[in-house]
One Martini backbone bead per residue (centre of mass of N, CA, C, O) as a GRO file, in nm:
protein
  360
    1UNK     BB    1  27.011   3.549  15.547
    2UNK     BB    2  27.060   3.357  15.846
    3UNK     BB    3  27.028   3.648  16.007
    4UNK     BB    4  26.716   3.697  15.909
    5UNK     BB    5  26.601   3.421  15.999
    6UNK     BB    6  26.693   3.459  16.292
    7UNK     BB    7  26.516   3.668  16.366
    8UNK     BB    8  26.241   3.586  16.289
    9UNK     BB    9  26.235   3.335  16.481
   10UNK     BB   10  26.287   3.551  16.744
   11UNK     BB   11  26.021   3.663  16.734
   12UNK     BB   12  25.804   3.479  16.720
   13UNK     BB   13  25.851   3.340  16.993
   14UNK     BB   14  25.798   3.649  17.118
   15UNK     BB   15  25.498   3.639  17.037
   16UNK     BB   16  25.405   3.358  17.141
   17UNK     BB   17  25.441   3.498  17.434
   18UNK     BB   18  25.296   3.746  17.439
   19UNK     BB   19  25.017   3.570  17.333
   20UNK     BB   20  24.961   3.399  17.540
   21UNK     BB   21  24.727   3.155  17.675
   22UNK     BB   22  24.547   2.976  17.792
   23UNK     BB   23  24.407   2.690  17.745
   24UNK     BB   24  24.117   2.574  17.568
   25UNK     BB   25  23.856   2.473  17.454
   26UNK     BB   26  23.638   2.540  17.154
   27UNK     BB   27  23.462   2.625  16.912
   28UNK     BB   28  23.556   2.674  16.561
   29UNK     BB   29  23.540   2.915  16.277
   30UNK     BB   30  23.660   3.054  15.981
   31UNK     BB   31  23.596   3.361  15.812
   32UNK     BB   32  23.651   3.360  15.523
   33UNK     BB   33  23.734   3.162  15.291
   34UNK     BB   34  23.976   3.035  15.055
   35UNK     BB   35  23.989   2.861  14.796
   36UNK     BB   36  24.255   2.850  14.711
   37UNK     BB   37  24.360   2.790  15.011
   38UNK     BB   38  24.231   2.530  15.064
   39UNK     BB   39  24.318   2.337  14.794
   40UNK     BB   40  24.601   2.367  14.976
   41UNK     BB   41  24.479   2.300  15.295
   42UNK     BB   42  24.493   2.583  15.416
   43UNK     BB   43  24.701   2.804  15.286
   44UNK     BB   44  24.849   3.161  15.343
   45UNK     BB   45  25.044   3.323  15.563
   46UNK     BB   46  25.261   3.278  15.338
   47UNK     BB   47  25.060   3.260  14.989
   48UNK     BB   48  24.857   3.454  14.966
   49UNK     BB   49  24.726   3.669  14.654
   50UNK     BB   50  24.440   3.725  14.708
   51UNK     BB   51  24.137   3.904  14.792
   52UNK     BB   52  24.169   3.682  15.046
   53UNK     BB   53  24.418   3.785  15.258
   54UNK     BB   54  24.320   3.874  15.506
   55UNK     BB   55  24.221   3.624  15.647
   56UNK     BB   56  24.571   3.540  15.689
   57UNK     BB   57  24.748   3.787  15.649
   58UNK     BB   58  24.798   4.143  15.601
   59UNK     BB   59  25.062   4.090  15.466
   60UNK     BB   60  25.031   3.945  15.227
   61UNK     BB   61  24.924   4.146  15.019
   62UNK     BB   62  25.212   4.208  14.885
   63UNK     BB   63  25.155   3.957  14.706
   64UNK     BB   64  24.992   4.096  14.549
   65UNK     BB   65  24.907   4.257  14.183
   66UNK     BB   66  24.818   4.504  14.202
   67UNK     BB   67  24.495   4.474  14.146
   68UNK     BB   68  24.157   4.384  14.289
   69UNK     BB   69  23.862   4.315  14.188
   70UNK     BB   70  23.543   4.221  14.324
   71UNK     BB   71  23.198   4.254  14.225
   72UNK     BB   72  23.132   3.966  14.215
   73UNK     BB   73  23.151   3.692  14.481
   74UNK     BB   74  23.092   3.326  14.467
   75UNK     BB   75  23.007   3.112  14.704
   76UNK     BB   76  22.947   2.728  14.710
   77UNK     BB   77  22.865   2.474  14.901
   78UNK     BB   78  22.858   2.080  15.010
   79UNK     BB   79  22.794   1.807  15.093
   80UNK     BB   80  22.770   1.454  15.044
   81UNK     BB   81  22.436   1.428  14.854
   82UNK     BB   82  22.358   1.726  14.776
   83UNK     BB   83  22.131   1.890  14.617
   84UNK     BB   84  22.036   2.151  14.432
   85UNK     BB   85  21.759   2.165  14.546
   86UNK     BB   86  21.880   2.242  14.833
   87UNK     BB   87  22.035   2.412  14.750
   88UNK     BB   88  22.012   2.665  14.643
   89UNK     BB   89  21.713   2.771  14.760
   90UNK     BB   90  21.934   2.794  15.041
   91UNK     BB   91  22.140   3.026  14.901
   92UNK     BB   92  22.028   3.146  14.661
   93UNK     BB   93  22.010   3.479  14.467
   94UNK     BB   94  21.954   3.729  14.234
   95UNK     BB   95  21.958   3.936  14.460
   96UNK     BB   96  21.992   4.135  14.687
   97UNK     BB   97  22.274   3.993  14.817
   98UNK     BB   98  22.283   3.719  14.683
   99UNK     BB   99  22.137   3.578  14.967
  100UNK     BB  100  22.010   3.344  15.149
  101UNK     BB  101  21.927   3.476  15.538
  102UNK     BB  102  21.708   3.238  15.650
  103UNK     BB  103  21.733   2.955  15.570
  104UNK     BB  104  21.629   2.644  15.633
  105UNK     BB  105  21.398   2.471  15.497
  106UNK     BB  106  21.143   2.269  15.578
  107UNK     BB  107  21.112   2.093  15.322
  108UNK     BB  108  21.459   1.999  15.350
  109UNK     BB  109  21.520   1.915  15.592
  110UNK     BB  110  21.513   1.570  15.607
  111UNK     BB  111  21.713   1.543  15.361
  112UNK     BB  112  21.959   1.699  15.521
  113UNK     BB  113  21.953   1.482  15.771
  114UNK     BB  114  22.010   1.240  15.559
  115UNK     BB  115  22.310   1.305  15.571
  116UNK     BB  116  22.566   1.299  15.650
  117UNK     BB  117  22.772   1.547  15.783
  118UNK     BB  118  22.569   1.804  15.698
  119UNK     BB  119  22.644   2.058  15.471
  120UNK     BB  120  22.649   2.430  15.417
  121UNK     BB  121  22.775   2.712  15.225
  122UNK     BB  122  22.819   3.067  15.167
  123UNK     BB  123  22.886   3.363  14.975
  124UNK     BB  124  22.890   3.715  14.941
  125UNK     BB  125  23.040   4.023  14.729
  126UNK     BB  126  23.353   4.241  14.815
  127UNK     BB  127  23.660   4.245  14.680
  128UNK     BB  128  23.999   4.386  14.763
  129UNK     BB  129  24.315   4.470  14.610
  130UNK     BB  130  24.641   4.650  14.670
  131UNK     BB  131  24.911   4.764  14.520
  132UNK     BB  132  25.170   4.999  14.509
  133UNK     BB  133  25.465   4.828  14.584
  134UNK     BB  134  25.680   4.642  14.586
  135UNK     BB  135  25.773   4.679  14.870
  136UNK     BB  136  25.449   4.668  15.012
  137UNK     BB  137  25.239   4.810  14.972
  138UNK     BB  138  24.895   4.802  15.073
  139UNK     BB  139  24.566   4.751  15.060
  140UNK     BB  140  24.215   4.581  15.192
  141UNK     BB  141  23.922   4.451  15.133
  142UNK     BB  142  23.579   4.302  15.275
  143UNK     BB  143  23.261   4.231  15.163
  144UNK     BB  144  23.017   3.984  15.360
  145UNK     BB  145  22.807   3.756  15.315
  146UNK     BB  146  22.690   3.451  15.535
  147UNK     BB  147  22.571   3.113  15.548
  148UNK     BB  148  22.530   2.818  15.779
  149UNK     BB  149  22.444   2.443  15.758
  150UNK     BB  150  22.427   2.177  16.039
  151UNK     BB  151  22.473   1.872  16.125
  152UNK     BB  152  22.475   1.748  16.487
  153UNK     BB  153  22.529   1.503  16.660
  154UNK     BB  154  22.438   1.332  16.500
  155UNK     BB  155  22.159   1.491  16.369
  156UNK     BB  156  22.018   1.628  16.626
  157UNK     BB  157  22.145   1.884  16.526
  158UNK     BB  158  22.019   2.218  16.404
  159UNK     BB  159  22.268   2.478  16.256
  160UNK     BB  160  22.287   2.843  16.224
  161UNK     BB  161  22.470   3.060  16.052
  162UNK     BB  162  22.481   3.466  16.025
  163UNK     BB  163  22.713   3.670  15.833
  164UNK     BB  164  22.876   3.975  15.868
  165UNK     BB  165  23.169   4.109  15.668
  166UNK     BB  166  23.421   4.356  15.754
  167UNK     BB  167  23.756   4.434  15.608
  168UNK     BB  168  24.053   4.616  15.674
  169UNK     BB  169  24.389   4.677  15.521
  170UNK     BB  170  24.745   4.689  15.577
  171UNK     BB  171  25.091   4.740  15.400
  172UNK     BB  172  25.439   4.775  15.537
  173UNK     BB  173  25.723   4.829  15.502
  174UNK     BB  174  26.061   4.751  15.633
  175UNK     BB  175  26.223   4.929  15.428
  176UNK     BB  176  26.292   4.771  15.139
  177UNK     BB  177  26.080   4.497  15.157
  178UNK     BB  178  26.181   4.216  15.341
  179UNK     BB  179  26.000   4.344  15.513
  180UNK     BB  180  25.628   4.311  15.628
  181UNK     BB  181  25.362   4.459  15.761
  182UNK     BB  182  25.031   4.421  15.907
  183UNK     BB  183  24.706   4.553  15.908
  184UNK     BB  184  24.350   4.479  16.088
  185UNK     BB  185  24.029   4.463  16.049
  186UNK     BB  186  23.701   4.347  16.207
  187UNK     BB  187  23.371   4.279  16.109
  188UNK     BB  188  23.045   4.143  16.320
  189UNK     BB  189  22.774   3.984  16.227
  190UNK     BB  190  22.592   3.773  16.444
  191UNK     BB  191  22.365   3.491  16.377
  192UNK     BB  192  22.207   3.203  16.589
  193UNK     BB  193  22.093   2.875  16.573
  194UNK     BB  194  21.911   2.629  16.744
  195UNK     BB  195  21.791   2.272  16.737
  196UNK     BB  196  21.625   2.045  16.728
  197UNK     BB  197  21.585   1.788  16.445
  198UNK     BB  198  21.314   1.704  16.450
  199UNK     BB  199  21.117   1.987  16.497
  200UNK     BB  200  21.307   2.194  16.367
  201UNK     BB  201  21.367   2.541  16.212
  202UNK     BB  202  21.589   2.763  16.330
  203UNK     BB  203  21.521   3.087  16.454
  204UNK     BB  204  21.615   3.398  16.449
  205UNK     BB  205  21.778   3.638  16.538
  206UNK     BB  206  21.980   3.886  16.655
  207UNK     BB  207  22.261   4.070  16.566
  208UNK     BB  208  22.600   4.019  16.686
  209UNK     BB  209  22.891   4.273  16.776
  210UNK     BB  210  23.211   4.263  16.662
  211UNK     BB  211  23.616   4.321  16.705
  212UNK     BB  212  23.880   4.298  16.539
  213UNK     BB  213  24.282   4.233  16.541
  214UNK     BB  214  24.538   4.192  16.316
  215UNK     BB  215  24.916   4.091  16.321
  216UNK     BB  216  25.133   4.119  16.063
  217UNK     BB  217  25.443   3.885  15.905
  218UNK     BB  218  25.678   3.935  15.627
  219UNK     BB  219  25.931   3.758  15.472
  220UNK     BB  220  26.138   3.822  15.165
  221UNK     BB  221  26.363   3.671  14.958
  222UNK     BB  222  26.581   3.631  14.829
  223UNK     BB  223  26.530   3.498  14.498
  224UNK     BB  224  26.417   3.273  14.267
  225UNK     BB  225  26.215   3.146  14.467
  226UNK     BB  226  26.056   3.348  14.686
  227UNK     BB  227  26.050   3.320  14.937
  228UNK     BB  228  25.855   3.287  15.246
  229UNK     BB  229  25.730   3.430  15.543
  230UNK     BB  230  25.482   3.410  15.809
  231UNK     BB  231  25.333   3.588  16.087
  232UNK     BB  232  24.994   3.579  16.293
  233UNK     BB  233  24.793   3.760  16.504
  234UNK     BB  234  24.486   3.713  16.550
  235UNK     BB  235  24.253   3.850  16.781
  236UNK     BB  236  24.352   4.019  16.948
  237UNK     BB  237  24.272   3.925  17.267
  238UNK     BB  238  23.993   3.869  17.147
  239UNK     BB  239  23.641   3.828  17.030
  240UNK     BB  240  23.385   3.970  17.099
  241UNK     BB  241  23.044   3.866  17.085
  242UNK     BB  242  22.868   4.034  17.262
  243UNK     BB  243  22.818   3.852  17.509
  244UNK     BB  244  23.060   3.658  17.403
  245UNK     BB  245  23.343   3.548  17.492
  246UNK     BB  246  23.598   3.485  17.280
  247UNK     BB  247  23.456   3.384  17.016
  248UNK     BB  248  23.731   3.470  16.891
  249UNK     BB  249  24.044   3.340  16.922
  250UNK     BB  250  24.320   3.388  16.942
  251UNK     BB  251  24.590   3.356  16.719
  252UNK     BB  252  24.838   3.225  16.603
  253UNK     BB  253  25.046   3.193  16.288
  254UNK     BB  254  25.292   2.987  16.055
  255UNK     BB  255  25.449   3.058  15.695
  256UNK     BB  256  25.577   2.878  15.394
  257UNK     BB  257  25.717   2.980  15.093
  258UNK     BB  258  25.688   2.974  14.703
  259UNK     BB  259  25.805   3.090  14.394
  260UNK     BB  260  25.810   2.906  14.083
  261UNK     BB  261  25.966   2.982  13.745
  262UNK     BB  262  25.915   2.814  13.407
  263UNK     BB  263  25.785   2.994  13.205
  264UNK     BB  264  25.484   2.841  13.173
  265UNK     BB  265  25.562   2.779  13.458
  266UNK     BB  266  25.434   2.705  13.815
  267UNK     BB  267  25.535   2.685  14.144
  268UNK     BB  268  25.352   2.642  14.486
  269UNK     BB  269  25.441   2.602  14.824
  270UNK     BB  270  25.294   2.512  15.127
  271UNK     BB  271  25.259   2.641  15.491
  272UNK     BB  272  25.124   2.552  15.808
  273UNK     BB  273  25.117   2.639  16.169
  274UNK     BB  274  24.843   2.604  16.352
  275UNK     BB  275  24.826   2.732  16.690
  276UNK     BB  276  25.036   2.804  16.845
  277UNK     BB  277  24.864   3.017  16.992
  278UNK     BB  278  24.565   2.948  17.167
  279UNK     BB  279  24.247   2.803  17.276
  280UNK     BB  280  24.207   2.572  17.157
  281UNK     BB  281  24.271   2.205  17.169
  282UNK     BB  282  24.401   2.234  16.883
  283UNK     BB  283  24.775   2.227  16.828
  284UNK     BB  284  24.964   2.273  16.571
  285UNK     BB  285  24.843   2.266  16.286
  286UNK     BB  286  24.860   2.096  15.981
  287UNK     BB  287  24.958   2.294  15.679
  288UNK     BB  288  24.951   2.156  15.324
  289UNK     BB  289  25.058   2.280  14.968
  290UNK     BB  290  25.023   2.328  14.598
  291UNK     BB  291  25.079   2.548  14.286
  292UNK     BB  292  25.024   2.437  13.918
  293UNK     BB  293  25.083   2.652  13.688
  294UNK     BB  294  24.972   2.764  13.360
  295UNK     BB  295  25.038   3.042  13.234
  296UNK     BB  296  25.109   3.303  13.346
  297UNK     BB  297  25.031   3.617  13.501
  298UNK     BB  298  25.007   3.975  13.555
  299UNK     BB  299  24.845   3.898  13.818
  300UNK     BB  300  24.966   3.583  13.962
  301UNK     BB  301  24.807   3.363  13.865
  302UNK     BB  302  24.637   3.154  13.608
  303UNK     BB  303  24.465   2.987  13.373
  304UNK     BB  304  24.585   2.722  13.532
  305UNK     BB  305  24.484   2.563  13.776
  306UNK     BB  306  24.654   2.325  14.052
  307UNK     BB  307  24.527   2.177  14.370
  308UNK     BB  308  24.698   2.077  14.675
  309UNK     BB  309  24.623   1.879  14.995
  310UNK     BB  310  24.639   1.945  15.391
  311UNK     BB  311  24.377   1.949  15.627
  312UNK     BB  312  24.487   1.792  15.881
  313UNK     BB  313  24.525   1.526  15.683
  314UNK     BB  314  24.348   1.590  15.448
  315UNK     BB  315  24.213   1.590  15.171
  316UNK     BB  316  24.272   1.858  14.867
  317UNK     BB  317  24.116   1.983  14.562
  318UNK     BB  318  24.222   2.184  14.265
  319UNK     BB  319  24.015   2.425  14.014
  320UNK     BB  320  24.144   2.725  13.781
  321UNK     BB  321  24.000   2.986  13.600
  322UNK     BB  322  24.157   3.225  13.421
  323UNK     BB  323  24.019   3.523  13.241
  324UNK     BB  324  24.129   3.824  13.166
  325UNK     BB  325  24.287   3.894  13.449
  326UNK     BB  326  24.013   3.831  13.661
  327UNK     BB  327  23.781   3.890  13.436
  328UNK     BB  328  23.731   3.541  13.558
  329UNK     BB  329  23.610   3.326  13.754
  330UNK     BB  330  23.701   2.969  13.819
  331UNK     BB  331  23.612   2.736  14.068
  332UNK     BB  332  23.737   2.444  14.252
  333UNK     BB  333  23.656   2.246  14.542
  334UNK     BB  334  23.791   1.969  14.737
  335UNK     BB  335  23.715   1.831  15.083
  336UNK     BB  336  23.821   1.822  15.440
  337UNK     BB  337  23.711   1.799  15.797
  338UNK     BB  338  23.731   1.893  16.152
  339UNK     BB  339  23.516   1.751  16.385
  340UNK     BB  340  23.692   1.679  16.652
  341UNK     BB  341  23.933   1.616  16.884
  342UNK     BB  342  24.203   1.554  17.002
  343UNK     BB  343  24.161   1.279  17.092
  344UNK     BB  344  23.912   1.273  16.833
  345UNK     BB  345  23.864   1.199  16.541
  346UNK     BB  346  23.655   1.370  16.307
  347UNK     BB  347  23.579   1.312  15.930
  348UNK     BB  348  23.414   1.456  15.711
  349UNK     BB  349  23.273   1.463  15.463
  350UNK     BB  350  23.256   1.554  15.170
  351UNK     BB  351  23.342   1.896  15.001
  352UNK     BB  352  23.207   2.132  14.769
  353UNK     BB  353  23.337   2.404  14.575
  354UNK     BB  354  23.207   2.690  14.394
  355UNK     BB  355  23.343   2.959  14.204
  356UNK     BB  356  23.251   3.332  14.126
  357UNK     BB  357  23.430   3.591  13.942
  358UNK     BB  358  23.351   3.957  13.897
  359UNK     BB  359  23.665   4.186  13.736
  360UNK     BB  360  24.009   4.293  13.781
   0.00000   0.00000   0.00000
């Protein structure tokens, strides 16, 4: 156990050399998070185990329980004080793609520009993952559109961002499944709008488009512990996207977790370190949380899930219930960002999230 954890250790330390590259400053956003590792403080490295595993290390599907199907998966943010009135009619439709792509009506932009650091985000999808075997095949895909919406510099600029995003990726043992391995595609078209937050709702352009891609790995220890390490390069190289270099930039990121359970009861414990090889500013970030549930299920699950965490030092809590192994999910998540700089900090309203997957 102690040679095997000491040779990832040393793999780690060799690959965050291998993908070192100068730091610099950049704003950044991770695209597709999930709600249940948000509730955990934003930590999946090595604990994430649903259909949103792509987004934190490839190498995780391998966590997944047999197979996850969302045929329809609704995710709705917003900041503190963000009425329904705002939120709904600026981010959902009944019709496909379920998605208003347009942005920020122009009759509640005042009133949306009216509360603190006003933040709202949707998508909308479908998202697949499966596990072929205990040892650790798996492959796992995810189309989603989504769209963010915020006041920036004191709400002096309106920003909107929409995404298309497509990944699909694989894990595959090394040996008997102790080592699982890694790999994924992401594809995005992306288009950004920016104006004077006085003058007016910035109007869209052409989405422009890039192409990344992660290398992850996972060590998971045997015993009743069920401990489990994880180190993933994601944008390996950085991604372009459109004209802008590195608009994704490349970034290591290491994760520690455990699934202990006793009868009715389960607890996992997650840490993650993000950025230990970075372009960002803020380097070795640190995310932990815990997830309590009720009556597990053989889908990995619980009928009751609670959750919390530390998002970069900020707290994070939620609430899932899990109906007929998946065949029906609500999930709640609140939570607080990290909006300022390594020199100067500074914490995001309050964001509320709610969550609803439709599938098997």
């Amino acid at each position: 156990m102690f040679s095997l954890i000491s040779r990832f250790v040393s793999l780690f330390f060799l690959l965050s050399l291998l993908f070192a590259l100068p730091a610099k400053s950049a704003e950044y956003r991770q695209p597709v998070i999930s709600y249940r590792a948000l509730a955990m403080g934003n930590t999946g490295v090595a604990a994430a185990n649903d259909s949103y595993a792509l987004s934190y290390n490839p190498a995780v599907l391998a966590n997944v329980r047999d197979w996850w199907l969302d045929l329809a998966a609704w995710t709705v943010e917003s900041s503190q004080g963000t009425t329904p009135v705002e939120l709904l009619p600026t981010l959902v439709t009944l019709n496909y793609p379920y998605l208003n792509e347009t942005g920020l009506s122009e009759a509640v932009r005042a009133s949306f520009l009216s509360h603190e650091t006003p933040h709202m985000r949707a998508n909308a999808g479908v998202n697949f993952a499966s596990r072929l075997s205990s040892s650790g095949f798996a492959f796992g895909a995810n189309y989603l559109r989504e769209i963010t919406i915020q006041g920036l510099e004191n709400n002096r600029i309106l920003f909107q961002r929409n995404e298309r995003i497509s990944q699909f990726g694989f894990s595959i043992p090394l040996g008997t499944g102790q080592w699982v391995l890694g790999v994924s595609q992401k594809n995005l078209e992306r288009r950004d709008a920016t104006s004077d937050a006085s003058i007016g709702v910035p109007s869209f352009g052409a989405y422009e488009k890039g192409t990344g891609y992660d290398v992850g790995l996972l060590f998971r220890a045997a015993g009743k512990s069920q401990m489990s390490l994880g180190l993933v390069a994601q944008n390996v190289g950085g991604m372009d996207i459109g004209a802008t270099k590195d608009a994704e930039p490349q970034e290591v990121h290491f994760g520690w977790s455990m699934n202990l359970e006793w009868g009715p009861v389960r607890l996992v414990p997650a840490l993650d370190v993000r950025g230990i090889q970075t372009t960002k500013e803020r380097k070795n970030r640190v995310h932990a949380g815990v997830e309590f549930g009720l009556f597990p299920n053989e889908t990995g699950g619980n009928l009751l899930s609670l959750r919390s965490g530390l998002n970069e030092g900020y707290p994070t809590n939620g609430v899932e219930l899990n109906f007929f192994n998946r065949s029906l999910l609500l999930g709640y998540t609140v939570y607080y960002e990290e909006l300022g700089t390594k020199a100067v900090r500074q914490k995001s309203s309050k964001r509320a999230l709610a969550y609803l997957s439709l599938g098997w």
